[in-house]
TIGUVEX-559148 format. One record per residue (C-alpha): residue in three letters; x, y, z. Coordinates in steps of 0.5 Angstrom, whole numbers. Layout:
N
ALA; X; Y; Z
...
END
This chain:
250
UNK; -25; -27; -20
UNK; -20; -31; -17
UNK; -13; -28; -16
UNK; -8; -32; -15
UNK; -4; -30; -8
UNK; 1; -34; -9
UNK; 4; -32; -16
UNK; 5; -24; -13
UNK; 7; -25; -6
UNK; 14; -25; -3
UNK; 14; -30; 3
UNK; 20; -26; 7
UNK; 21; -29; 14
UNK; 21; -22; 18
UNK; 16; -18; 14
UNK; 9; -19; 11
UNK; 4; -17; 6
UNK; 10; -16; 1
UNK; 7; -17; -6
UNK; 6; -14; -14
UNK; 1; -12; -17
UNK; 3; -15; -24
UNK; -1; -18; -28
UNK; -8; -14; -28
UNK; -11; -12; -35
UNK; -12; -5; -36
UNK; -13; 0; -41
UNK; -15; -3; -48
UNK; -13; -9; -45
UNK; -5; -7; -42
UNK; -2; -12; -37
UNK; 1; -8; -30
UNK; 7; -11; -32
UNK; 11; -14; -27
UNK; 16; -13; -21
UNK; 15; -5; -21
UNK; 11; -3; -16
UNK; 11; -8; -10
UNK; 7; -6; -3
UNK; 9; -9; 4
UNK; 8; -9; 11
UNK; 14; -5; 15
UNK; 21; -8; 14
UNK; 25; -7; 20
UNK; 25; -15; 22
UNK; 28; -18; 15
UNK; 33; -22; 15
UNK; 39; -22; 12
UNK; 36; -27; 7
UNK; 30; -22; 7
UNK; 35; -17; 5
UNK; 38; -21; 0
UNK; 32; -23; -3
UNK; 30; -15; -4
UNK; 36; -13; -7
UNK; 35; -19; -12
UNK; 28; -15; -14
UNK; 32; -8; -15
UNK; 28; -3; -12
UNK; 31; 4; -12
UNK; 25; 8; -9
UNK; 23; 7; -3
UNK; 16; 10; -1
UNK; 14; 11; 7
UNK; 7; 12; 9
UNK; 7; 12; 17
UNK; 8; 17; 22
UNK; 14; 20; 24
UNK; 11; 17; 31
UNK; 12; 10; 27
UNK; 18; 11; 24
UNK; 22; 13; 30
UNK; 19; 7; 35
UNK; 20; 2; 28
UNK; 26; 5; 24
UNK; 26; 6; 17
UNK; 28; -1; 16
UNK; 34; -4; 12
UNK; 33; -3; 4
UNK; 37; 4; 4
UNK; 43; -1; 5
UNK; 42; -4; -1
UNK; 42; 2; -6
UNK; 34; 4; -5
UNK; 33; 11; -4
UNK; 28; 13; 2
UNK; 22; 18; 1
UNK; 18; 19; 7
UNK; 11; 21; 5
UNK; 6; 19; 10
UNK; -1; 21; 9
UNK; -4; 22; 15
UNK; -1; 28; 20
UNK; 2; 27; 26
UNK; -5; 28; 31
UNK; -9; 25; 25
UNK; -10; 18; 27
UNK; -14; 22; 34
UNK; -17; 27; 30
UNK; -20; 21; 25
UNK; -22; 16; 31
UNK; -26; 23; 34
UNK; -29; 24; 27
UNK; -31; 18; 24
UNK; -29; 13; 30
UNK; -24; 7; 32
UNK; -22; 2; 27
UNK; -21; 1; 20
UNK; -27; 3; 15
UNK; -28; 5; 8
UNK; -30; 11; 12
UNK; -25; 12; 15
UNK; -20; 11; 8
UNK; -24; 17; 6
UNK; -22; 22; 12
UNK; -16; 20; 10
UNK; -17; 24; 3
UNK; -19; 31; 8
UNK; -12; 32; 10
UNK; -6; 36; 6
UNK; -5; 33; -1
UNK; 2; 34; -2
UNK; 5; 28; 0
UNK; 0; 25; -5
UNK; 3; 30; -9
UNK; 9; 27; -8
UNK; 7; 20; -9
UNK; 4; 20; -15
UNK; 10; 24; -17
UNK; 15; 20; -16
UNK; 9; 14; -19
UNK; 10; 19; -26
UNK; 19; 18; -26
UNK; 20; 11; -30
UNK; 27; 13; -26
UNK; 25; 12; -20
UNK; 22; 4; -21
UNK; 21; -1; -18
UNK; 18; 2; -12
UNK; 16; -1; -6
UNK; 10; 3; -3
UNK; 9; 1; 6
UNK; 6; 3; 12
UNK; 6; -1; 18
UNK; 2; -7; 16
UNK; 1; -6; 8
UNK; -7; -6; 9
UNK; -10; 1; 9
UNK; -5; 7; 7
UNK; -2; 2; 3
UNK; -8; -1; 1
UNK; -12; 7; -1
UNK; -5; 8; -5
UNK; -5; 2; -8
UNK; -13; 2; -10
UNK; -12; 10; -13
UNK; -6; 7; -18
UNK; -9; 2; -20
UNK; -16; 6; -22
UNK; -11; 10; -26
UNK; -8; 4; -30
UNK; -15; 2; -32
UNK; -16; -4; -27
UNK; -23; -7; -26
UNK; -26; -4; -20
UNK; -28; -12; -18
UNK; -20; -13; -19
UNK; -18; -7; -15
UNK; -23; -9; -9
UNK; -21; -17; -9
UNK; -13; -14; -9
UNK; -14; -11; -2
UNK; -18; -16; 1
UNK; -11; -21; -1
UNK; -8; -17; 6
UNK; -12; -23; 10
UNK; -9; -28; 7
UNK; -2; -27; 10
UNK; -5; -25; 17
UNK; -4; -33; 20
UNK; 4; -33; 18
UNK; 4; -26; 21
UNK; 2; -29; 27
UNK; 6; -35; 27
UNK; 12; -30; 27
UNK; 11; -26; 33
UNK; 8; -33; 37
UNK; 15; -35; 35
UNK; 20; -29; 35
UNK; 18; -23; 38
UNK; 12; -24; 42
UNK; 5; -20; 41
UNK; 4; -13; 44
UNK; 2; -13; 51
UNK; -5; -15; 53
UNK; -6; -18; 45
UNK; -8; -25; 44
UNK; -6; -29; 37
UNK; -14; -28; 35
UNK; -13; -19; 37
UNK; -6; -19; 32
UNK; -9; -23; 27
UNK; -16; -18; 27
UNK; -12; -13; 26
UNK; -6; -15; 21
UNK; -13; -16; 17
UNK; -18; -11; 14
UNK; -26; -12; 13
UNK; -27; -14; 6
UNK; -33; -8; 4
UNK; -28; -3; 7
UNK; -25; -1; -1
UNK; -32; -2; -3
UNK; -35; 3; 1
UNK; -29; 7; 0
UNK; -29; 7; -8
UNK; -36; 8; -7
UNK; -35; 15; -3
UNK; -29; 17; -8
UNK; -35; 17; -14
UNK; -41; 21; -10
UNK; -35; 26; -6
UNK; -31; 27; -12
UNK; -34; 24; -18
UNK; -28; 18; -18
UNK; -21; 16; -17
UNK; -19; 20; -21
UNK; -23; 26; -21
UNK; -20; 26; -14
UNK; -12; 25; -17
UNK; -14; 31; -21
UNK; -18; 36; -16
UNK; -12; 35; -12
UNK; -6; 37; -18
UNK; -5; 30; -21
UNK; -5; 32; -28
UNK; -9; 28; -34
UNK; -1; 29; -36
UNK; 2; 26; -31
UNK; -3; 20; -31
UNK; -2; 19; -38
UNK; 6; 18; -37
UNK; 5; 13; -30
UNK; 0; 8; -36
UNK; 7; 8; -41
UNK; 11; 7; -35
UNK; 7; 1; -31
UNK; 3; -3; -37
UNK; 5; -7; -42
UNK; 7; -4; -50
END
């Protein structure tokens, strides 16, 4: 199938990869509904018109996926101002990003994804926590680029909602269609990293289109699948339950 990128993405001027996952059918044949779980890049770049724009969307939890490294050089970014309440989860421990590159090697891979499923569960504890309290939506789930943390976190929800597992792949491999305007926006604004190049930033604002694929592949033969993963780690078939209600359509 073909998505529609545009229908679901949030063309900010300071930050990137920003869309909703509304729409999808999932179990017995329930939409995602729209315009409660948002997933971006990191937002420390908005504009004031940016900012506008957020609070339009009404988004009362904010959920952090980076490092605390990333956090402190990046900052939280601006949604707090507007009434978003800040949770900081991230998935990876500090030194967990050595220990990933020393175990499975440098850069971004469905295995790699898995090593991320070996380190303590509480933040995803806390995740899907915060996923099952109607009360804490909408929700915006980020790391720094919105691809891979965000992206693992992204594809577990929408196994629980019952999206087709083609859906959930073609929705992560939407991350590579904003990595030009991304590039354009550092070649104007604030210049690349040192010694990167437009063709280094835009390889790595994307994602290789079988990383999910061989990820979601790994999940059934380690664990039986996505939710017998949730379930190994004390995500109740309860708990579950009350995120279907609360993200899919009557």
């Amino acid at each position: 199938m073909t998505i529609d990128f545009t229908e679901r993405h949030h063309p900010f001027e300071g930050c990137f990869n920003f869309r909703d996952i509304g729409g999808y059918s999932g179990v017995d044949g329930r939409r995602v509904r729209w315009g409660r779980y948002f997933r971006a890049a990191r937002q420390d770049r908005m504009t004031p018109a940016d900012l506008k724009q957020a609070a339009d969307l009404g988004i009362k939890t904010q959920i952090d996926l980076r490092k605390s490294d990333e956090v402190s050089h990046q900052g939280r970014g601006p949604l707090e101002t507007i009434g978003t309440q800040y949770e900081w989860l991230p998935v990876i421990p500090d030194g967990g990003t050595a220990q990933l590159d020393e175990t499975i090697g440098k850069g971004i891979s469905g295995e790699r994804y898995l090593g991320y499923l070996k380190f303590d569960p509480t933040s995803w504890q806390r995740i899907f926590g915060l996923l099952a309290d109607a009360d804490r939506h909408p929700l915006l789930v980020h790391c720094t680029s919105g691809k891979d943390r965000t992206g693992v976190t992204t594809a577990f929800l929408l196994s629980i909602l019952g999206v087709d597992r083609q859906v959930i792949e073609e929705d992560y491999v939407l991350t590579n269609i904003d990595r030009d305007r991304y590039a354009d926006f550092l070649e104007q604004g604030p210049g690349f990293p040192e010694g990167a190049t437009r063709e280094t930033v835009i390889h790595g604002a994307g994602v290789p289109e079988d990383a999910m694929r061989v990820f979601l592949d790994g999940v059934e033969q380690q664990y039986g699948g996505p939710l017998q993963f949730l379930q190994s780690i004390g995500i109740t078939d309860d708990q579950q339950d009350t995120i279907r209600e609360a993200m899919l359509e009557q």
